[in-house]
PATI-596682 format. One record per residue (C-alpha): x negated, z negated, y; residue number from 0; residue in three letters. Coordinates in nm, 4 decimals, always signed. Layout:
// PATI-596682
+----------+----------+----------+-----+------+
!        u !        w !        v ! pos ! code !
+----------+----------+----------+-----+------+
!        X !        Z !        Y ! NUM !  ALA !
...
+----------+----------+----------+-----+------+
// end
This chain:
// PATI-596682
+----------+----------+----------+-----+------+
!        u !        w !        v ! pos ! code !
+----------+----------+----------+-----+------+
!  -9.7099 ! -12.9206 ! -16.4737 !   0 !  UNK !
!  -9.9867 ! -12.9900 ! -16.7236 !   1 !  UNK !
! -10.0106 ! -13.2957 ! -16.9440 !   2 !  UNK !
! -10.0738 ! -13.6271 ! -16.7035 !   3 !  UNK !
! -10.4615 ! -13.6471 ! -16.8148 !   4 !  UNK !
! -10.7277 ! -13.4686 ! -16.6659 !   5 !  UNK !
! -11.0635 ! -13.4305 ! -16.8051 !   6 !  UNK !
! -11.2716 ! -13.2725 ! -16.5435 !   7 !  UNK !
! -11.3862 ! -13.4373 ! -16.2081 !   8 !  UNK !
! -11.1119 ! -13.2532 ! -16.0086 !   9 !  UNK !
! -10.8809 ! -12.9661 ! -16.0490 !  10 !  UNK !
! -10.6767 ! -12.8007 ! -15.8142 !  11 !  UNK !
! -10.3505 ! -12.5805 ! -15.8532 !  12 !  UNK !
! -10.0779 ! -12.3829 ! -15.6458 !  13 !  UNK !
!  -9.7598 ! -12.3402 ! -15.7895 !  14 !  UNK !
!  -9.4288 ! -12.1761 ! -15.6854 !  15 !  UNK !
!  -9.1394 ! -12.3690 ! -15.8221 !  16 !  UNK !
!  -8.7653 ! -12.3591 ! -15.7859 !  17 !  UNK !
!  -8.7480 ! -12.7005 ! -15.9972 !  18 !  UNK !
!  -8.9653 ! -12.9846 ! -16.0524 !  19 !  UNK !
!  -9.0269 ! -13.1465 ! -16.4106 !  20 !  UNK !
!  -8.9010 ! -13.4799 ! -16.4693 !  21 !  UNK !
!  -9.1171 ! -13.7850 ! -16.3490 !  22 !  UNK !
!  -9.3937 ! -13.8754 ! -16.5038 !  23 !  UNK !
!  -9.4452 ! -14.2435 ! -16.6326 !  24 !  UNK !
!  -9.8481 ! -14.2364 ! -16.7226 !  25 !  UNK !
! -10.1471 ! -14.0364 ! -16.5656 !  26 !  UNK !
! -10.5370 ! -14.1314 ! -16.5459 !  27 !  UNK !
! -10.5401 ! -13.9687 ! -16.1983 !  28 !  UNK !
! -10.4555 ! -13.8983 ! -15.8465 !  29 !  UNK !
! -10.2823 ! -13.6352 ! -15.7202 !  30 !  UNK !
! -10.2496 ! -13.5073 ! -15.3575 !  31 !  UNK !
!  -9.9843 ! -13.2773 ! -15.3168 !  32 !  UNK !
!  -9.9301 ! -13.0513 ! -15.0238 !  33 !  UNK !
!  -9.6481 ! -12.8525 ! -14.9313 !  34 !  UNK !
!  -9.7040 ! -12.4662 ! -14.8566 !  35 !  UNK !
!  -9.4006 ! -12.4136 ! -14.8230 !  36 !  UNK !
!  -9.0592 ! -12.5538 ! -14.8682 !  37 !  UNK !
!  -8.7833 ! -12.8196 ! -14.8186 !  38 !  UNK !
!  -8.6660 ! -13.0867 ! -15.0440 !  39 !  UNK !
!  -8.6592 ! -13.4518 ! -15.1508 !  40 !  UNK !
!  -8.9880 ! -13.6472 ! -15.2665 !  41 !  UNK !
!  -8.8702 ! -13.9222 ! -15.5057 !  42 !  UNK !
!  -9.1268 ! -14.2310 ! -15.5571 !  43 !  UNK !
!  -9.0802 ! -14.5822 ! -15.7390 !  44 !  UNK !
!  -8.7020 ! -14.5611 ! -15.6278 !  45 !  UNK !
!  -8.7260 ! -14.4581 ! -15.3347 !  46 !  UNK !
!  -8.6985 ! -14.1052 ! -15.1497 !  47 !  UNK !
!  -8.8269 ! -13.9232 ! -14.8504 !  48 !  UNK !
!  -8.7181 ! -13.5920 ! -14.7178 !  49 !  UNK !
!  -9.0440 ! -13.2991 ! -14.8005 !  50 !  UNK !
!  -9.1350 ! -13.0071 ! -14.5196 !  51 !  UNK !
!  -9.4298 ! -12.7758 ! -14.4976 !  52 !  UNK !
!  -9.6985 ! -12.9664 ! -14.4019 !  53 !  UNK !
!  -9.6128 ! -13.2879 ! -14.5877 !  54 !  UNK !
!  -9.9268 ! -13.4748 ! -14.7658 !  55 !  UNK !
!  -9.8670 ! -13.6801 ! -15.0762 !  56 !  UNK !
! -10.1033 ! -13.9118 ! -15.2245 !  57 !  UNK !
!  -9.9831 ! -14.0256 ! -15.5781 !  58 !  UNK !
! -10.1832 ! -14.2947 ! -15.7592 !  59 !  UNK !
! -10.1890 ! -14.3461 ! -16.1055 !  60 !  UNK !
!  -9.9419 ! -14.6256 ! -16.1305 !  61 !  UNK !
!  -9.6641 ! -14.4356 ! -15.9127 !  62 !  UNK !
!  -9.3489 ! -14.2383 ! -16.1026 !  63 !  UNK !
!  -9.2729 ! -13.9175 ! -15.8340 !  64 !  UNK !
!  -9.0361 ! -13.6139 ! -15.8586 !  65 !  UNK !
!  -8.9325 ! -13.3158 ! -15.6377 !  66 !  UNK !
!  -8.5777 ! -13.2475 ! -15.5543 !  67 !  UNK !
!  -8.6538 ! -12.8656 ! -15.4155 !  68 !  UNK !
!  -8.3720 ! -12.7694 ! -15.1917 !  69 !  UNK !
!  -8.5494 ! -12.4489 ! -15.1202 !  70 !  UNK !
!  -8.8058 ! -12.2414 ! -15.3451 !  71 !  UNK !
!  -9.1361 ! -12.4830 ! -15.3037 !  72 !  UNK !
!  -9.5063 ! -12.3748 ! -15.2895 !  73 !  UNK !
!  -9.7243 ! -12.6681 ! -15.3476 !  74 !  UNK !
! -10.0964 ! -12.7389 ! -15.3634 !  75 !  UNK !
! -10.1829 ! -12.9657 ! -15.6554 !  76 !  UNK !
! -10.5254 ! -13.1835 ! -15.6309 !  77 !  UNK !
! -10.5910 ! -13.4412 ! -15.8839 !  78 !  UNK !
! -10.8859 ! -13.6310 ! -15.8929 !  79 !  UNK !
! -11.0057 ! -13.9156 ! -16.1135 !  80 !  UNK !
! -11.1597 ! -14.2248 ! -16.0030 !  81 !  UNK !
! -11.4471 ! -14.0962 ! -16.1893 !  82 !  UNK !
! -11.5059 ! -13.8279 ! -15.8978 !  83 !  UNK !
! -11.4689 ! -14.1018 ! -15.6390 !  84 !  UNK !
! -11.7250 ! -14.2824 ! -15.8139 !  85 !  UNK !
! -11.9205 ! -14.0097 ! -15.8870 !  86 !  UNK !
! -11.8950 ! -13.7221 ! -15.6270 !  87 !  UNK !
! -11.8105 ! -13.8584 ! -15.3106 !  88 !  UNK !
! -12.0610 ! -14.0972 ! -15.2150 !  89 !  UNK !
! -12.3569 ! -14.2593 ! -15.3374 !  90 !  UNK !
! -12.2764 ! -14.6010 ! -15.1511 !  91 !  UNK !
! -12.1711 ! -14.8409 ! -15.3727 !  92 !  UNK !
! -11.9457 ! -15.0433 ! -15.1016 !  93 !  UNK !
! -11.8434 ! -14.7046 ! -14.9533 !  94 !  UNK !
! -11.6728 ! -14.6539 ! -15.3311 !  95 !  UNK !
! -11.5659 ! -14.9895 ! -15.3188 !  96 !  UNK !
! -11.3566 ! -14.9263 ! -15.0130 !  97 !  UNK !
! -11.2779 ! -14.5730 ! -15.1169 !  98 !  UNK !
! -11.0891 ! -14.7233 ! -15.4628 !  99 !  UNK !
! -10.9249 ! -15.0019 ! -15.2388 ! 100 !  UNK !
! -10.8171 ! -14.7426 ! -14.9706 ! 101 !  UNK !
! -10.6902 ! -14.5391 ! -15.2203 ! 102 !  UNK !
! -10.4646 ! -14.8045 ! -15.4749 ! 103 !  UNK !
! -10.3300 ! -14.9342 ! -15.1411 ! 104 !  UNK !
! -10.1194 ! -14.6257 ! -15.0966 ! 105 !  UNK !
!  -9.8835 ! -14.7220 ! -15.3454 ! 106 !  UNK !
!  -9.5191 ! -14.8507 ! -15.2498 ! 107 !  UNK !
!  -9.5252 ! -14.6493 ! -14.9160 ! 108 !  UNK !
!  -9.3284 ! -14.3360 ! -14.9393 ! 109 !  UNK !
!  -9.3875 ! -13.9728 ! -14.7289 ! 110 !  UNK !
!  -9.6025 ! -13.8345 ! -14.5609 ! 111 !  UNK !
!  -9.9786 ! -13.9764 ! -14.5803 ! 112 !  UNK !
! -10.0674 ! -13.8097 ! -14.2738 ! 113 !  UNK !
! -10.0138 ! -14.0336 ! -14.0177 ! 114 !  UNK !
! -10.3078 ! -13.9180 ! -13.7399 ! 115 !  UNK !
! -10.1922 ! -13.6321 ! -13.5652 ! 116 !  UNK !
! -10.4918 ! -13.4511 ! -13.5244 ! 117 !  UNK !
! -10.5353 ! -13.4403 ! -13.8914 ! 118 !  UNK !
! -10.2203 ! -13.2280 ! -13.9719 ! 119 !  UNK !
! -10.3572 ! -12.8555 ! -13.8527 ! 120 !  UNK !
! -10.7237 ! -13.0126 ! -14.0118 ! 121 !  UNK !
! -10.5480 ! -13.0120 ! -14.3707 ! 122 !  UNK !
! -10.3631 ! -12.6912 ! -14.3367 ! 123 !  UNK !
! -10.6956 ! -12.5041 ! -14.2499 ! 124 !  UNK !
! -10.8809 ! -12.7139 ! -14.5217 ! 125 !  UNK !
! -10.6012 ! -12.5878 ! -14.7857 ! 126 !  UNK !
! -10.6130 ! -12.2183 ! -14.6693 ! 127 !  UNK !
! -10.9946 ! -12.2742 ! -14.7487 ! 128 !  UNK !
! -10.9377 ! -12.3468 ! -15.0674 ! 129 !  UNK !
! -10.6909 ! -12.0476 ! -15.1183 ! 130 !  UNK !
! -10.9310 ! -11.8216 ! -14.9696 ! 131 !  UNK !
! -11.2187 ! -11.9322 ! -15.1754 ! 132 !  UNK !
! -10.9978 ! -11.9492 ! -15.5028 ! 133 !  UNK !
! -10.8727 ! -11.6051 ! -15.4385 ! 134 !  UNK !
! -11.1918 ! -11.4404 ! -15.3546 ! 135 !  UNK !
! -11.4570 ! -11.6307 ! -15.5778 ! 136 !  UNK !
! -11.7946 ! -11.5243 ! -15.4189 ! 137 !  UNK !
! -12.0702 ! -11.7078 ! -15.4933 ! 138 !  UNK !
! -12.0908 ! -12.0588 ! -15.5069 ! 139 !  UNK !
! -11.7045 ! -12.0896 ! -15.4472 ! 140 !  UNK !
! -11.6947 ! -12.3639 ! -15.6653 ! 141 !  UNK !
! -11.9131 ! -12.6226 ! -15.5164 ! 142 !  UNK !
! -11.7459 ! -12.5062 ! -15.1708 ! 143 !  UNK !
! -11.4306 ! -12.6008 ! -15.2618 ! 144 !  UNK !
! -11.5554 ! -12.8891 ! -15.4226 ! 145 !  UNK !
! -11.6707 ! -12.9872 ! -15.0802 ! 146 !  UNK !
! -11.3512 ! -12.9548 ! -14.9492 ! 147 !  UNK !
! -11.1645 ! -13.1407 ! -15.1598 ! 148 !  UNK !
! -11.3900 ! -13.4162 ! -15.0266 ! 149 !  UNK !
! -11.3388 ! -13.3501 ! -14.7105 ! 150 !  UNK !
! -10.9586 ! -13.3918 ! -14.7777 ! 151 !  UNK !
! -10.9788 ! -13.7234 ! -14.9905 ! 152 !  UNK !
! -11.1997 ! -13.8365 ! -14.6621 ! 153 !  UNK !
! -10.9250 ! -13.7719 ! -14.4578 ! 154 !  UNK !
! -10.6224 ! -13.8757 ! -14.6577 ! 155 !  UNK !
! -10.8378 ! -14.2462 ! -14.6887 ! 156 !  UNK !
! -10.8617 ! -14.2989 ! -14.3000 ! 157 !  UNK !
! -10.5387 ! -14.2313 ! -14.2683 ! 158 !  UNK !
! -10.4584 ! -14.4714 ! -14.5077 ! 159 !  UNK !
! -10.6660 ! -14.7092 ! -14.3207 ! 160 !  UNK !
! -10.4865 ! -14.6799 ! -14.0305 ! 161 !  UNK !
! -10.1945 ! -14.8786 ! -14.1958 ! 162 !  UNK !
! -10.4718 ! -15.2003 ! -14.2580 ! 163 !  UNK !
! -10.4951 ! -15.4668 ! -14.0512 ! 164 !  UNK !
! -10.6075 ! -15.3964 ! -13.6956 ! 165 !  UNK !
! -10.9503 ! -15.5377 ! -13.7552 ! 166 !  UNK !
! -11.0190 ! -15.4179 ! -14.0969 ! 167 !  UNK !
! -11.3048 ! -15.1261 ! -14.0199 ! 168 !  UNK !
! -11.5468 ! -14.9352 ! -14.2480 ! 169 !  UNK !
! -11.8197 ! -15.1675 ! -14.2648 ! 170 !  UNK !
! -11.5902 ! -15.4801 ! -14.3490 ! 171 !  UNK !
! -11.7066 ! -15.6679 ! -14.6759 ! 172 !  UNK !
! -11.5846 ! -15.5869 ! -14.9982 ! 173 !  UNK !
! -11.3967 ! -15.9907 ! -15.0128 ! 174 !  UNK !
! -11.1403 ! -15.9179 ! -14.7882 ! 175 !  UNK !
! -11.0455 ! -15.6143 ! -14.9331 ! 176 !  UNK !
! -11.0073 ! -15.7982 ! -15.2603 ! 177 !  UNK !
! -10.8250 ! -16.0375 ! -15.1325 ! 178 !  UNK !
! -10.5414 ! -15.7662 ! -14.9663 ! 179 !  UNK !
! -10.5402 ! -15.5943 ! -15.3074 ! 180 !  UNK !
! -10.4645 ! -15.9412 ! -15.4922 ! 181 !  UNK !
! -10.1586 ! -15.9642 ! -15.2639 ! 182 !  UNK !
! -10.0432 ! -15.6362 ! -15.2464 ! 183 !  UNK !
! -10.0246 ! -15.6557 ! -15.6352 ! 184 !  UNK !
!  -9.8849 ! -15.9915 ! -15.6449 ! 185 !  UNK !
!  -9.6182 ! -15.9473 ! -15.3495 ! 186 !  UNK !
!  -9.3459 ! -15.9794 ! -15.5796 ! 187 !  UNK !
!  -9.4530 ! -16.2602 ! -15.7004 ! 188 !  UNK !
!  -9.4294 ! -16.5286 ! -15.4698 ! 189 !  UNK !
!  -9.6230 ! -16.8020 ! -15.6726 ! 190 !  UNK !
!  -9.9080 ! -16.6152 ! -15.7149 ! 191 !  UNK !
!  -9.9379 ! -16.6200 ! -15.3377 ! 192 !  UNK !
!  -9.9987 ! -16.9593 ! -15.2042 ! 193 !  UNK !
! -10.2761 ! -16.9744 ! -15.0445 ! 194 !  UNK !
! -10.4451 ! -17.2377 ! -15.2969 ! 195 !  UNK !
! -10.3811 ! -17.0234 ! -15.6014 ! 196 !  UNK !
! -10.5254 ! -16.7362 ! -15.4243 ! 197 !  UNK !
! -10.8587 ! -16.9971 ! -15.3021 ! 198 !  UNK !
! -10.8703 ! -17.0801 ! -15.6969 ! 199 !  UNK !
! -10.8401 ! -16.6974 ! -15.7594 ! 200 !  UNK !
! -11.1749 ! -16.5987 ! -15.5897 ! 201 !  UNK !
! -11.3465 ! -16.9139 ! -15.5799 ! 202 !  UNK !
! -11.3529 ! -16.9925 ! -15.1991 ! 203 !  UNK !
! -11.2140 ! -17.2914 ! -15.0584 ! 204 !  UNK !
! -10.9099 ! -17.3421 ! -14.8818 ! 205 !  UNK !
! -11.0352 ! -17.4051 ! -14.5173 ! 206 !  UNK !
! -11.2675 ! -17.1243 ! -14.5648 ! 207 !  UNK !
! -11.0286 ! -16.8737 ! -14.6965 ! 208 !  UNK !
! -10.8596 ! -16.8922 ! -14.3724 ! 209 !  UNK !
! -11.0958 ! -16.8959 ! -14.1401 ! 210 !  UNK !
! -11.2399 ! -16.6028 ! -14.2902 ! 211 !  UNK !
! -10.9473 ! -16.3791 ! -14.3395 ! 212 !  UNK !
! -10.7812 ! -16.4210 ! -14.0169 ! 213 !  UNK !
! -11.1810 ! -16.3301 ! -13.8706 ! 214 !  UNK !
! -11.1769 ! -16.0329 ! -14.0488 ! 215 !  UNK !
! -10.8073 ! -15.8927 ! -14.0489 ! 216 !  UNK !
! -10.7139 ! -16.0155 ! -13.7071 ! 217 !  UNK !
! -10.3904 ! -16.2012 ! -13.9041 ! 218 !  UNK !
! -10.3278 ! -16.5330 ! -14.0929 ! 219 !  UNK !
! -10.3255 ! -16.4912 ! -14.4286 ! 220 !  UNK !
!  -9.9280 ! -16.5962 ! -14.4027 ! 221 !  UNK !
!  -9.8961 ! -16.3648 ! -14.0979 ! 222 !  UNK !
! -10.0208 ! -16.0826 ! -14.3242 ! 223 !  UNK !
!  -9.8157 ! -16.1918 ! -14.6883 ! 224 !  UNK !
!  -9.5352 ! -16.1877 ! -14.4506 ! 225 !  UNK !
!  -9.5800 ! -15.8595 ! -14.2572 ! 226 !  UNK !
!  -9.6433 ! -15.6398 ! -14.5501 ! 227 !  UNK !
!  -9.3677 ! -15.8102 ! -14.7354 ! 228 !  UNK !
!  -9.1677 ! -15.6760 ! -14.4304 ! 229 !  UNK !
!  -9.2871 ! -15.3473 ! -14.4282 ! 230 !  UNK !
!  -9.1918 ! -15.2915 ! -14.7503 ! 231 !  UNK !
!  -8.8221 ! -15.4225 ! -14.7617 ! 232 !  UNK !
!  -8.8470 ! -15.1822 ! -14.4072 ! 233 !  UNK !
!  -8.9334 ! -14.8648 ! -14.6516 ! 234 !  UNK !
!  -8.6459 ! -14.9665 ! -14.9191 ! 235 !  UNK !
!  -8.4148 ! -14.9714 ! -14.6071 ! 236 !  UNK !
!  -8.5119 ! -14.6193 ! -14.5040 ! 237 !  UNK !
!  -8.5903 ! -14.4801 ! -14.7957 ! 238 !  UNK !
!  -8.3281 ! -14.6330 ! -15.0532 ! 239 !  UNK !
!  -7.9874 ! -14.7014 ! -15.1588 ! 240 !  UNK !
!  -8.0597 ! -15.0561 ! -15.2758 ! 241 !  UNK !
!  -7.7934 ! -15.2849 ! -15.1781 ! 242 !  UNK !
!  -7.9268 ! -15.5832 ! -14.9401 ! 243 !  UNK !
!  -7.8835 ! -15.8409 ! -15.2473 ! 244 !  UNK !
!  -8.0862 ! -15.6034 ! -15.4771 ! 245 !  UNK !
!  -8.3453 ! -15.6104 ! -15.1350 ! 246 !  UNK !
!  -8.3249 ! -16.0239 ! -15.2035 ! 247 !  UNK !
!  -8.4038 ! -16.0065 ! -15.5448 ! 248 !  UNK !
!  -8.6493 ! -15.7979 ! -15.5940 ! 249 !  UNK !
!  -8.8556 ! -15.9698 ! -15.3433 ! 250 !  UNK !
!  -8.7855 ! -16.3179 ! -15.4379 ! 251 !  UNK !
!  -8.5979 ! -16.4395 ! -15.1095 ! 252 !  UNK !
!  -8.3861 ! -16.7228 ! -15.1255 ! 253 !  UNK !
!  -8.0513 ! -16.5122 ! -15.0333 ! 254 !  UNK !
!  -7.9359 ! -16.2907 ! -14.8094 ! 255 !  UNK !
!  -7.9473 ! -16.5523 ! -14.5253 ! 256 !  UNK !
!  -8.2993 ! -16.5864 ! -14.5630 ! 257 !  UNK !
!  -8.4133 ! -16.2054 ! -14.5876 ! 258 !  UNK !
!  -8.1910 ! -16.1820 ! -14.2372 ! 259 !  UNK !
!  -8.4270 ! -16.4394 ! -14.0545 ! 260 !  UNK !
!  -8.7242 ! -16.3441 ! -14.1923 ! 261 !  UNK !
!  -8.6701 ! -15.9171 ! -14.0927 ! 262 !  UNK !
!  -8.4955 ! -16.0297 ! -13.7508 ! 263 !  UNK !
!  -8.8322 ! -16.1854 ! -13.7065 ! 264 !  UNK !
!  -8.9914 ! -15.8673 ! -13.7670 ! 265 !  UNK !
!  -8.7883 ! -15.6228 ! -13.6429 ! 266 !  UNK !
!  -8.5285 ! -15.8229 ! -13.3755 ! 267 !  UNK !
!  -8.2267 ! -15.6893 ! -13.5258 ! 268 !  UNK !
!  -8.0654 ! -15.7720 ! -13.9332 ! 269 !  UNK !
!  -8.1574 ! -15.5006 ! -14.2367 ! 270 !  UNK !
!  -7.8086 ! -15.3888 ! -14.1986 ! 271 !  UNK !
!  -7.8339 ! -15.3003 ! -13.8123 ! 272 !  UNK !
!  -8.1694 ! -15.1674 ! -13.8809 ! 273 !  UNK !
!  -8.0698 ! -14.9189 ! -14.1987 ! 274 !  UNK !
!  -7.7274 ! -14.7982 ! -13.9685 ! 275 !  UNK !
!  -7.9810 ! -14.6953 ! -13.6455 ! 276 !  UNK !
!  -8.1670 ! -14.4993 ! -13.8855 ! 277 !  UNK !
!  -7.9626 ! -14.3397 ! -14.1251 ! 278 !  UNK !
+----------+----------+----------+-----+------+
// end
């Protein structure tokens, strides 16, 4: 792999490899990375998800990743700055907005990006563009595949979107999303989430803030804290070997007792019933 900068808009690489370098702690990118061809183990932040052809993986600049490659892997690198999003992709200003949002709220979720059907056999004929046009190089086969990376970044950001609250859509306002960043980065922090810290945070009052975020998200702004809080001790369940009272820590529950009630709520059964029906 080449150093963890980049220094042009976008880049794109296909590599063979039979082993993956060690993790990487610092890059000033993203990186999609799609598998040719292969089998393995994606590692991310801790946790681990089993790789096939096909897979899509969106890596943000905060995330430490590695391959485990059971069998010899071909992968498509493309890393992009936020420059390019800026930049390239669109001249709307609260398009970018929700492009950069989109985009930083794919870290802590594990696998596959590619959640909408449809859009699996759409990315595998969008790569073998790219091949195709790399290989070949007739004219103007750069700013083609420039336009296909777009196309891809497009796609990887409404799937993305799919995992937003239900009402979230592309024309909502750029508070809102603000306001899901702020708690996605402060979900560990349980302080930091109140709802009058958050009200002092941006400035809007407290009866407001609610009104408004459960118009445009569909949830209570506890409803929401509470159900992405969920959904990610749900991925350290799958996609881990932390112990349940590691699970408690790291999220700031009271103990064990508490993290029970709160994911039976969620899911109807404990964390340990849930990680044995899915291992």
């Amino acid at each position: 792999m080449k150093a963890a900068n980049i220094y042009v808009p976008f880049e794109v690489e296909f590599k063979e490899l039979h082993n993956y370098p060690q993790a990487k702690r610092s890059r000033n990118f993203f990186e999609l990375i799609y598998v040719v061809e292969g089998t393995g183990v994606q590692y991310i932040n801790k946790l681990k998800f089993n790789y096939r052809k096909g897979n899509l993986f969106l890596i943000t600049p905060q995330d430490i990743h590695s391959f485990e490659i059971a069998t010899p892997s071909t992968f498509c690198f493309i890393r992009f700055s936020e420059y390019y999003v800026k930049t390239f992709i669109s001249k709307d200003k609260d398009a970018v907005k929700r492009m950069e949002y989109i985009l930083q709220n794919a870290s802590h979720r594990p696998g596959c990006i590619l959640k909408n059907k449809a859009d699996k056999p759409f990315i595998a004929s969008l790569v073998e563009s790219i091949v195709r046009e790399n290989t070949n190089q007739q004219i103007y086969f750069n700013k083609i595949i420039e336009q296909v990376v777009n196309t891809v970044i497009t796609i990887v950001a409404r799937n993305i979107a799919l995992k937003l609250p239900k009402n979230i859509k592309e024309s909502t306002g750029e508070p809102v999303l603000e306001i899901l960043h702020y708690i996605q980065e402060n979900v560990f922090e349980p302080g930091l989430l109140r709802a009058e810290v958050i009200s002092n945070h941006f400035g809007i009052s407290l009866a407001y803030l609610g009104r408004y975020f459960k118009k445009q998200t569909g949830e209570t702004l506890q409803q929401y804290i509470s159900n992405y809080k969920m959904r990610l001790v749900e991925s350290r369940l799958l996609h881990s070997d932390m112990r349940i009272n590691e699970i408690v820590y790291e999220f700031n529950f009271t103990d064990e007792s508490h993290l029970n009630r709160s994911f039976k709520k969620y899911k109807g059964i404990s964390p340990t019933e849930f990680r044995k029906s899915n291992s």
